[in-house]
C-alpha positions in Angstrom: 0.0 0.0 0.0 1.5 4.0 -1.0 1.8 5.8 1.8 -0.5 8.7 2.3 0.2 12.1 0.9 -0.3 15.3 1.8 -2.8 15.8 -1.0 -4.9 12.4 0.0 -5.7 14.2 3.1 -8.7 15.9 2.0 -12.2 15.0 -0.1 -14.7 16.6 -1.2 -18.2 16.2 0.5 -20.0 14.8 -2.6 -17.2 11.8 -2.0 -19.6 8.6 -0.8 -19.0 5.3 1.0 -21.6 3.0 2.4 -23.9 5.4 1.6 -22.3 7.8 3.8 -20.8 11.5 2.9 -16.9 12.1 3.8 -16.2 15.5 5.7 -13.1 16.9 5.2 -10.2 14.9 6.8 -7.1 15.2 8.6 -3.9 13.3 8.1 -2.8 13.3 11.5 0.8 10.6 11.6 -0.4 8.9 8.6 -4.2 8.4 9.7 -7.5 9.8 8.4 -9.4 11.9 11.1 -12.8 12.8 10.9 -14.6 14.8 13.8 -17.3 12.6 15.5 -20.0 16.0 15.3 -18.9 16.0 11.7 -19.4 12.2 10.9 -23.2 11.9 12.9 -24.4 14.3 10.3 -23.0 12.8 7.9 -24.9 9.3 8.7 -28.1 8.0 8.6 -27.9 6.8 12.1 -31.9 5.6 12.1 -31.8 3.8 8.5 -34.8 5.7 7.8 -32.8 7.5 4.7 -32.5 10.9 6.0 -29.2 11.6 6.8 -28.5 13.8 10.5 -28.0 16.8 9.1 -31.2 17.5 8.1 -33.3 14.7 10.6 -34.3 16.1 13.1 -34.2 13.0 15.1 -31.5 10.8 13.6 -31.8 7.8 16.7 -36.0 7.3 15.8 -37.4 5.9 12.0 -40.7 6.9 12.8 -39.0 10.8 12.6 -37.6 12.4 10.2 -38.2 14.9 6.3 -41.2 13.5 4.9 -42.7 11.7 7.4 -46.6 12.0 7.8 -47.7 14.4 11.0 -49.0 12.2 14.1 -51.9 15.5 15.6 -52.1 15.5 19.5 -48.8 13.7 20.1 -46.2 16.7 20.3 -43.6 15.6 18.3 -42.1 16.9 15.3 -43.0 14.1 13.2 -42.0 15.6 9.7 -38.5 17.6 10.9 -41.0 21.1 10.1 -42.0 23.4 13.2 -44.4 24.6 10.8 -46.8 22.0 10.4 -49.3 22.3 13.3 -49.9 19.1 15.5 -52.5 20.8 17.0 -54.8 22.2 19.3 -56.8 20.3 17.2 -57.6 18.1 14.3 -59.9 16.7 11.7 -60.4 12.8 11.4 -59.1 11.9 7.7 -57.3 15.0 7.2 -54.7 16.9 9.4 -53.8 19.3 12.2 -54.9 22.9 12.7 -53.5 25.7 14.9 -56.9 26.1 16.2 -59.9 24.4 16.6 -61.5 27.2 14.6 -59.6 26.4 11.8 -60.1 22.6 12.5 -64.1 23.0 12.9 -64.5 25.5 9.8 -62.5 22.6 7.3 -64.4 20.1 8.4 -67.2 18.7 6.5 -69.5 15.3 8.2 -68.6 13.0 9.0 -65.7 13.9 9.6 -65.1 14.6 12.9 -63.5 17.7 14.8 -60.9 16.2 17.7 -59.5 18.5 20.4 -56.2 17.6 22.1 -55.5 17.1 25.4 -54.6 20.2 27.2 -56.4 23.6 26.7 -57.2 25.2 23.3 -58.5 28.9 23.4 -62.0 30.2 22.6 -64.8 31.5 21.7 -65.6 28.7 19.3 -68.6 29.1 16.4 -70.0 25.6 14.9 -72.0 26.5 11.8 -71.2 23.2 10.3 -74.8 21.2 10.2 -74.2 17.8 11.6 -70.2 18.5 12.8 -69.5 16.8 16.0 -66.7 17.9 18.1 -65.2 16.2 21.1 -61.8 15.3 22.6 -60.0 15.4 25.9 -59.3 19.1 25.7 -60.6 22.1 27.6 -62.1 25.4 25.4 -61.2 27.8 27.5 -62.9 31.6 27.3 -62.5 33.0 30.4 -63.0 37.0 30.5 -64.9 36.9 27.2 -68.4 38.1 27.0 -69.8 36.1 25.2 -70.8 31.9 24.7 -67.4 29.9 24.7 -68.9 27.9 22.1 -71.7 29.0 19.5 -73.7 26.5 17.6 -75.7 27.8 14.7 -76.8 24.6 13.0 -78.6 22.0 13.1 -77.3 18.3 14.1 -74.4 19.4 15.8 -72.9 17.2 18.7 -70.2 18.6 21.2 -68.8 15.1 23.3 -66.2 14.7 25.9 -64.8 18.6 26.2 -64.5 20.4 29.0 -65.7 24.1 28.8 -64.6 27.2 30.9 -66.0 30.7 31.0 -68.0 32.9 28.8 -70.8 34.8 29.8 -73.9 32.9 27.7 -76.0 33.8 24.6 -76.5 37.8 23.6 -80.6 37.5 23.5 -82.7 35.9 25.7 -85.0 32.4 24.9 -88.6 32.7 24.1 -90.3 34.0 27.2 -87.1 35.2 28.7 -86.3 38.7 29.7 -83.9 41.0 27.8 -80.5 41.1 29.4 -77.9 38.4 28.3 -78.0 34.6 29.9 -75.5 33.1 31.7 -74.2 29.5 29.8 -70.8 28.5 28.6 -72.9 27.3 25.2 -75.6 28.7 22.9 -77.3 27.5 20.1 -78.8 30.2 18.1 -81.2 29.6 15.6 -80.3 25.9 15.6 -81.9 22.6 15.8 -81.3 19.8 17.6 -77.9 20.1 20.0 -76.4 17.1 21.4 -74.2 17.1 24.6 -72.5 14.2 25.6 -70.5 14.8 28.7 -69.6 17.6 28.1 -68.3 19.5 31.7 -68.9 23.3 32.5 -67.1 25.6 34.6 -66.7 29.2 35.2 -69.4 30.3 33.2 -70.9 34.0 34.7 -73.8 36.0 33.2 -73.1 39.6 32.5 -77.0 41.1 33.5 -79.3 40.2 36.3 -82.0 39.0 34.0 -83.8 35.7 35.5 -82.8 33.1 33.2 -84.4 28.9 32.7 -81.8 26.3 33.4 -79.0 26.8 31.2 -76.2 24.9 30.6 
């Protein structure tokens, strides 16, 4: 075997073994030196075919450029901050960066899933037969007005927790003017279904008697 030379001592990038780029090296006494920050970007250390420079975690397949978005499970699935994995998102489709966005793409049967954890109102459903459910809170404390608004028919809101707001603008039939206290109002809807669905921290904003409200 020739000894090395001076001018062996260095590669360019686009140089490939194994499937592997070659940094720069460095004869040091007559061996190749590579830097071991340099060589883990320049390997595909999870065999998922992204190589570390660009994966954003090189020691898991399931991560990495390309890879599809898993909603609700805060990870970077896809190596891009910029693709939402939540507050919320739509069965058969993706992630939103709020459930307003979520509950305005949807179209039934899909359904509108809230992540764990607490996702900001006030919310408007105007989808006719949208459900929306989840683990997650809709929180609207301090505004005045309903957390959530429902103004269609057929809608069902399931398994949410819902905090604050300060109930519907106008009164039911029979009522008296002032606005009600209820963290949800459907106005000018039909049917509403509420499957255990919790309520806290709702207030009313006038004196004005008011039927059970939820």
């Amino acid at each position: 075997m020739r000894p090395a030379r001076a001018r062996d001592a260095v590669r360019p990038p686009s140089d490939h073994v194994a499937g592997a780029r070659l940094a720069p090296l460095l004869l040091l006494g007559g061996c190749l030196w590579i830097s071991p920050a340099d060589h883990a970007v320049r390997l595909d250390g999870d065999g998922d075919g992204a190589l570390g420079d660009v994966d954003c975690n090189d020691a898991d397949p399931e991560i990495g450029p390309g890879r599809a978005e898993i909603p609700c499970d805060g990870v970077d699935n896809d190596c891009d901050p910029a693709t939402p994995d939540g507050p919320a998102f739509v069965q058969g489709g993706g992630a939103y960066a709020t459930v307003q966005e979520a509950i305005d793409a949807a179209l039934p049967p899909q359904e509108v899933v809230v992540c764990p954890g607490t996702a900001s109102g006030p919310l408007t459903v105007a989808t006719p037969g949208l459900t929306v459910s989840g683990a997650g809170t809709v929180d609207a404390t301090g505004y005045d007005g309903a957390a959530i608004t429902v103004t269609a028919a057929g809608v069902t809101l399931a398994d949410l927790v819902v905090r604050g707001g300060a109930g519907c603008p106008t009164p039911p039939p029979g009522g008296a003017p002032g606005r009600y206290g209820g963290a949800i109002c459907a106005v000018g809807a039909g049917p509403l279904t509420l499957r255990d669905v919790s309520v806290t921290g709702a207030r009313p904003t006038s004196a004005a008697p008011s039927p059970a409200t939820t």
